[in-house]
C-alpha positions in Angstrom: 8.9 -26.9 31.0 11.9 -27.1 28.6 13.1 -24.1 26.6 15.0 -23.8 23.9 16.1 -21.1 22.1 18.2 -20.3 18.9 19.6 -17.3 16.9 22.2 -16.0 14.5 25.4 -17.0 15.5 27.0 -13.7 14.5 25.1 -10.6 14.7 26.9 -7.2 13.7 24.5 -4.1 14.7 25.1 -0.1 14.4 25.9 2.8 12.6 27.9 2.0 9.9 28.5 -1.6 10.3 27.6 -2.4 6.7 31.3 -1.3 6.0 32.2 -4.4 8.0 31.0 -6.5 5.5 34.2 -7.1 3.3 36.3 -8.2 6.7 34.1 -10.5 7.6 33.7 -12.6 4.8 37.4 -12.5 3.8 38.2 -13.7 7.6 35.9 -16.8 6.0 38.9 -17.3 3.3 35.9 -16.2 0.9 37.1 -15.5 -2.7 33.4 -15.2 -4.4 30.2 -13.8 -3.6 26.6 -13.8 -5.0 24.5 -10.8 -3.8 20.7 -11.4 -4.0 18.8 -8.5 -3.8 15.4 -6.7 -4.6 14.2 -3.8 -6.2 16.1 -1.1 -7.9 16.1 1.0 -4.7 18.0 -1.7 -3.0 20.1 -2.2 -5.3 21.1 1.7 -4.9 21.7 1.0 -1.1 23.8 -1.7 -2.3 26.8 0.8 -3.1 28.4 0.5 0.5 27.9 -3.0 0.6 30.3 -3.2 -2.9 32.7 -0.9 -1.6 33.4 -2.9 1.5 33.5 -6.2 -0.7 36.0 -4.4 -3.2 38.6 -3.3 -0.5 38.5 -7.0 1.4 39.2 -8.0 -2.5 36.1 -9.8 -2.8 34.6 -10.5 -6.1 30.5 -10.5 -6.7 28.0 -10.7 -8.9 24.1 -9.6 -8.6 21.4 -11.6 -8.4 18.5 -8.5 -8.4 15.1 -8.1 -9.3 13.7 -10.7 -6.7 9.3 -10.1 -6.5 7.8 -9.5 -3.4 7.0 -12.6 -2.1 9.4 -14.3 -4.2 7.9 -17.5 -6.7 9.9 -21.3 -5.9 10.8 -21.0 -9.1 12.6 -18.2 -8.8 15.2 -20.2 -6.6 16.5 -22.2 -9.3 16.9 -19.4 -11.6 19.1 -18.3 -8.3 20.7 -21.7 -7.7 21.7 -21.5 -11.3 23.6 -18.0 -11.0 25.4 -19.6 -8.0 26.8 -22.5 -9.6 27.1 -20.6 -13.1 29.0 -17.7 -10.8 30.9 -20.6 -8.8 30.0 -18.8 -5.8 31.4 -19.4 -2.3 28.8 -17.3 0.1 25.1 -15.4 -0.5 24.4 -12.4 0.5 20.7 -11.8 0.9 20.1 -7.8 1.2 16.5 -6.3 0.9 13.8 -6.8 2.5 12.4 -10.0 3.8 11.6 -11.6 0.1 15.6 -11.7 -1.0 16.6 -12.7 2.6 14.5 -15.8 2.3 15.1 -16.5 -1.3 18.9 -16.2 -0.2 18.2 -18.7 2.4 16.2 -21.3 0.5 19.3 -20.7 -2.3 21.5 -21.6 -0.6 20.8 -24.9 0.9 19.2 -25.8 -2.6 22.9 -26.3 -3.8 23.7 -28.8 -1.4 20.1 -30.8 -1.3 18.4 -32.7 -4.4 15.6 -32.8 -6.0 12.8 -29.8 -6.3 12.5 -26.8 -3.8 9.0 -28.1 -2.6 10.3 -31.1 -1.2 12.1 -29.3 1.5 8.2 -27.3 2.4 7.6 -28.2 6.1 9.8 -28.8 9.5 13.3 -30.2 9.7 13.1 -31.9 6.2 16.7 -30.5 4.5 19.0 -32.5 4.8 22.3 -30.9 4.4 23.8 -27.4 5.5 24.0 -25.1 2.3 26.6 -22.8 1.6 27.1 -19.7 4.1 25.1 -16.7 3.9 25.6 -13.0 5.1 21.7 -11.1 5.4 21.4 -7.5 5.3 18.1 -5.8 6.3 17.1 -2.7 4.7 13.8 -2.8 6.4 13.0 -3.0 9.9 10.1 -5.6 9.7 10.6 -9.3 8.6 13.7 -10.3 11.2 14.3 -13.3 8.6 17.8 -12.2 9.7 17.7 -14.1 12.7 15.0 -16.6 11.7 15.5 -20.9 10.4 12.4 -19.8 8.4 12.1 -18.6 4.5 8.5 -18.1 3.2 8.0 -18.6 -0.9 4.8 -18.3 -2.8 2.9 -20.6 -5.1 1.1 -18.8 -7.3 -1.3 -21.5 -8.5 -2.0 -22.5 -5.3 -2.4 -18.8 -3.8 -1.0 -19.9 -1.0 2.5 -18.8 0.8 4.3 -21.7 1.9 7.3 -22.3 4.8 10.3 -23.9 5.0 12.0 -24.3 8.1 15.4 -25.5 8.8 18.0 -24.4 11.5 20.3 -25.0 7.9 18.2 -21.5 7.3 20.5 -19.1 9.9 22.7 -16.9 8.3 26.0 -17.4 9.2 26.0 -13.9 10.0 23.5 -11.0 10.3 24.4 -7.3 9.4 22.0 -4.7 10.6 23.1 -1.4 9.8 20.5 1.2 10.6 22.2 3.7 7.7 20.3 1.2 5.4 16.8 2.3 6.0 17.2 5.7 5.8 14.9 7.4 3.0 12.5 4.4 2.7 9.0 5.5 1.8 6.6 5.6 4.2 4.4 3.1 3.8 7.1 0.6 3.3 8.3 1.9 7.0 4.6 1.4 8.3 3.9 -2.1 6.6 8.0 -3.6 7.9 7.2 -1.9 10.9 3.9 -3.1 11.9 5.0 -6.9 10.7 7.8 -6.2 13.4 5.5 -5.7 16.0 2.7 -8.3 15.4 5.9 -10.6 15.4 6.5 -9.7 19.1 2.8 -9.9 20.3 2.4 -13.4 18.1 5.8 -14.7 19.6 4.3 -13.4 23.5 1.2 -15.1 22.8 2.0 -18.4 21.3 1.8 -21.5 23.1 5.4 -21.9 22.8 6.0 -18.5 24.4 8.5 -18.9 27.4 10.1 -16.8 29.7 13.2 -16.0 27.5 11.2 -15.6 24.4 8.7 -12.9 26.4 12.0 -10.6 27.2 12.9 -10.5 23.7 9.2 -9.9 22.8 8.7 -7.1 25.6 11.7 -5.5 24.3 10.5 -5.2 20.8 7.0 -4.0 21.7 8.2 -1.1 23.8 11.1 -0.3 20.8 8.4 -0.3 18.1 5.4 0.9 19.5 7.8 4.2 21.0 9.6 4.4 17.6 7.5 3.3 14.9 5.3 7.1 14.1 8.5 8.9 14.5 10.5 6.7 11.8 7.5 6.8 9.5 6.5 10.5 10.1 10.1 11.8 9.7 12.5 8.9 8.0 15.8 10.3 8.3 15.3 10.4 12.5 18.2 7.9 12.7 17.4 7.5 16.3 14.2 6.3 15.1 15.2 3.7 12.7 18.2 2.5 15.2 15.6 1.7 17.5 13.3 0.0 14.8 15.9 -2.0 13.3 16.8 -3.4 17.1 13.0 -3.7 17.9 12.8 -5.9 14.7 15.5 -8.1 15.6 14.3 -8.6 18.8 10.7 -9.6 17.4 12.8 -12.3 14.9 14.5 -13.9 17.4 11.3 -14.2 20.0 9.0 -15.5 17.0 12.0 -18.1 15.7 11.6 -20.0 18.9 8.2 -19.4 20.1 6.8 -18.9 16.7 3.6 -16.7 15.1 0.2 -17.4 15.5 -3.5 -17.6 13.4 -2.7 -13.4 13.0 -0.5 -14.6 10.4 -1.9 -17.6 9.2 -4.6 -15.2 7.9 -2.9 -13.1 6.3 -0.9 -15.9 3.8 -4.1 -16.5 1.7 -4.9 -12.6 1.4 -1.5 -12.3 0.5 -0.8 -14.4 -1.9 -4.5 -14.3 -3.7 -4.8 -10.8 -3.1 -0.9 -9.5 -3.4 -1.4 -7.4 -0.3 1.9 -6.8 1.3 2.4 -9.5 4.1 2.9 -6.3 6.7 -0.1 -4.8 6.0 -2.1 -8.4 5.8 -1.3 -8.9 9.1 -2.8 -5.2 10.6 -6.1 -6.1 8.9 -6.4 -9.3 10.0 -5.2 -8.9 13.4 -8.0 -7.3 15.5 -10.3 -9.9 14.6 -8.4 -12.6 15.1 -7.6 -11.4 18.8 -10.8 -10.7 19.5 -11.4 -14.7 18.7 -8.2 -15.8 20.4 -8.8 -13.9 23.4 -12.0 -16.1 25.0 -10.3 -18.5 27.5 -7.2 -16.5 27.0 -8.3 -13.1 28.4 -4.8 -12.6 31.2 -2.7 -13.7 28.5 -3.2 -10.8 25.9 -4.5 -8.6 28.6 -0.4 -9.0 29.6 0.3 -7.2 26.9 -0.5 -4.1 28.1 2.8 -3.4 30.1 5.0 -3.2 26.8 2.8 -1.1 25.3 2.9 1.2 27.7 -1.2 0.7 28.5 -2.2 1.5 32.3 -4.5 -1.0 33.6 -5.4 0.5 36.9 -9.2 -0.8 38.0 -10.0 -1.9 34.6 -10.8 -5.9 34.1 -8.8 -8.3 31.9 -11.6 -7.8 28.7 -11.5 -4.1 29.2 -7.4 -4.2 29.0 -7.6 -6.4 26.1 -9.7 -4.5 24.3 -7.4 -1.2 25.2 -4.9 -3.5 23.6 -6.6 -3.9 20.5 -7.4 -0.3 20.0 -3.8 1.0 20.9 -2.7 -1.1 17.6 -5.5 0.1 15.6 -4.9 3.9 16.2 -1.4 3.2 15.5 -2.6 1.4 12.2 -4.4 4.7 11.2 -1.7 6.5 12.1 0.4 4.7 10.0 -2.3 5.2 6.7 -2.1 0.9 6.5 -6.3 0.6 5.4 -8.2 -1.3 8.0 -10.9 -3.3 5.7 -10.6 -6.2 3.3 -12.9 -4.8 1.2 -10.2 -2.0 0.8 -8.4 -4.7 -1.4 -11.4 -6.0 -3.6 -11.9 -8.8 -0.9 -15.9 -9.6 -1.5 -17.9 -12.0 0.3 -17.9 -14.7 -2.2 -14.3 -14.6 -1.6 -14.9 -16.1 1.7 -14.8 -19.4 1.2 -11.8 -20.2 -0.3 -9.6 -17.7 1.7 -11.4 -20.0 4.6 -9.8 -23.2 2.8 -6.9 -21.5 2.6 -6.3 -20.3 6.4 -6.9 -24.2 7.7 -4.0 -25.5 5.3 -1.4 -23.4 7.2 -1.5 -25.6 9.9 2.3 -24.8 11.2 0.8 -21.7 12.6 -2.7 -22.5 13.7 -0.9 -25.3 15.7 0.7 -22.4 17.8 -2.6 -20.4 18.0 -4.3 -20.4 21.9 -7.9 -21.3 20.5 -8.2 -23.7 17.9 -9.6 -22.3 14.6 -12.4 -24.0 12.8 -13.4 -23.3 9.2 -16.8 -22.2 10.5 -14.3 -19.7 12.2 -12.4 -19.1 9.7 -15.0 -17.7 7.6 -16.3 -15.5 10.6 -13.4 -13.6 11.0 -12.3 -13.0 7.3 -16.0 -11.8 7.3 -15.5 -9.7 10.6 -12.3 -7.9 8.8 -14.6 -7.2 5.3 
């Protein structure tokens, strides 16, 4: 079978390394810089990330305040404070919603016509200008990912653009970042992290270098992920997180996620349940679907997490599987039930509708999903 595989070109990991920053764009003969960045509390983290900039001597402006789940229209408002700024480079720091809205940004200013044109595979047609991404989360991996997800709110539907115009030209992952982040924004990043591994090990497209990087980030996040949450200065902890996350961005780039997360974009974006925690509720049931005709394929997932099979059948170790990420789940406080979220039965339907138009992801799945089964498992996860 032929692999491929793609990542990051540049990727800048450790304590610290934010302060690197500066250097590296002026080695780009960078002048001008728009940063694009969350929530208030990212903004705060943003501090060392200006003082590197300001000894390189390079100027920036802020582009903050991006929603979770970040509107298309919100990119032009963006695309306008780049041209308005006469910006050279973007800087997307946050979480996964200002990474992609710095991707999708930044190739809008060298591509016509409306953002929803470019929605799909392979359809931009130009590079953009370079970007530098900075995680402050250890979850979404968009650092090393061609993929930026945006929302349309009349639709209630999340929608993907991929492009390999989407890599950063460089990734900067300083673990220093994520210190202090509340706990259940640690156990929703962190749980996204991991179903990214398992998706990206059980995808169609999985192969044998995307399995080494999924392994990897199984074993990091399900050894690390309690400890980070339970105690969030344990830099150890979040090191090992942020490199488990990473590692789950680059498997599921080139391999790619499954029905899990397919799920979880109508929920999301009709229900605004954070896209980490979207994908814990929905993810028992949908394995429990996927695994008939598949059973040695997620019963393989037992060795990174650490699940001793000795004696026991493929369905017992796959159901082993299933609980070992629930009882992490309740661990981690992330509710278990639908119905947690308002999600009623006449809701059903539509979140049904919704799940078979995200075909990109279904097309990776192991067992193709009907709408008949569709509306089984939302009804499963009530």
């Amino acid at each position: 079978m032929k692999q491929m595989f793609s990542t990051t070109p540049r990727i800048i990991m450790g304590l610290g390394s934010i302060s690197d920053t500066g250097d590296e764009i002026k080695r780009l003969g960078i002048e001008k810089v728009l940063i694009v960045t969350g929530t208030s509390a990212t903004a705060g983290r943003a501090k060392s990330l200006e003082a590197s900039l300001r000894k390189a001597d390079v100027k920036f402006a802020f582009f903050d305040g991006v929603e979770p789940e970040p509107r298309y229209e919100t990119v032009a408002d963006c695309v306008d404070m780049i041209a308005q700024e006469r910006a050279q480079l973007i800087i997307g720091m946050g979480g996964g919603s200002p990474m992609d809205l710095c991707k999708v940004a930044a190739v809008m200013t060298t591509n016509p016509g409306p953002v929803m044109d470019y929605v799909g595979v392979d359809l931009i047609p130009n590079p953009g200008l370079p970007t530098f991404l900075v995680p402050t989360t250890a979850g979404t991996g968009s650092e090393v990912t061609p993929i930026a997800i945006l929302s349309d709110e009349g639709e209630k539907l999340k929608m993907g653009i991929v492009s390999p115009y989407l890599y950063p030209s460089v990734a900067i992952l300083d673990p220093e970042l994520t210190i202090g982040l509340p706990p259940p924004v640690t156990a929703a990043s962190g749980i996204d992290a991991l179903i990214h591994a398992v998706e990206a090990r059980t995808s169609i497209n999985a192969s044998g270098i995307t399995d080494l990087y999924g392994d990897r980030a199984i074993r990091l996040i399900i050894d690390n992920l309690r400890d980070a949450y339970a105690n969030g200065g344990d830099i150890q902890a979040r090191s090992a997180m942020m490199e488990g996350a990473l590692l789950a961005g680059m498997a599921f780039a080139n391999a790619g996620v499954t029905a899990v997360h397919a799920f979880a974009f109508p929920i999301g974006a009709g229900f605004h349940i954070p896209h980490g925690i979207a994908n814990a509720l929905m993810f028992p049931h949908v394995i429990r679907f996927n695994m008939v005709g598949n059973l040695s394929i997620f019963a393989s997932l037992a060795a990174p997490l650490g699940i001793p099979r000795e004696g026991l059948g493929d369905r017992q170790v796959v159901e082993r599987v299933i609980a070992a990420i629930d009882h992490l789940a309740e661990d981690l406080h992330i509710p278990r039930h639908l119905a947690d979220f308002g999600v009623t039965e006449k809701d059903i339907p539509s979140l049904a509708h919704g799940v078979m138009k995200v075909t990109r992801l279904l097309a990776n799945n192991r067992r193709p999903v009907s709408y008949e089964d569709a509306q089984m498992i939302y009804t499963a996860a009530l």
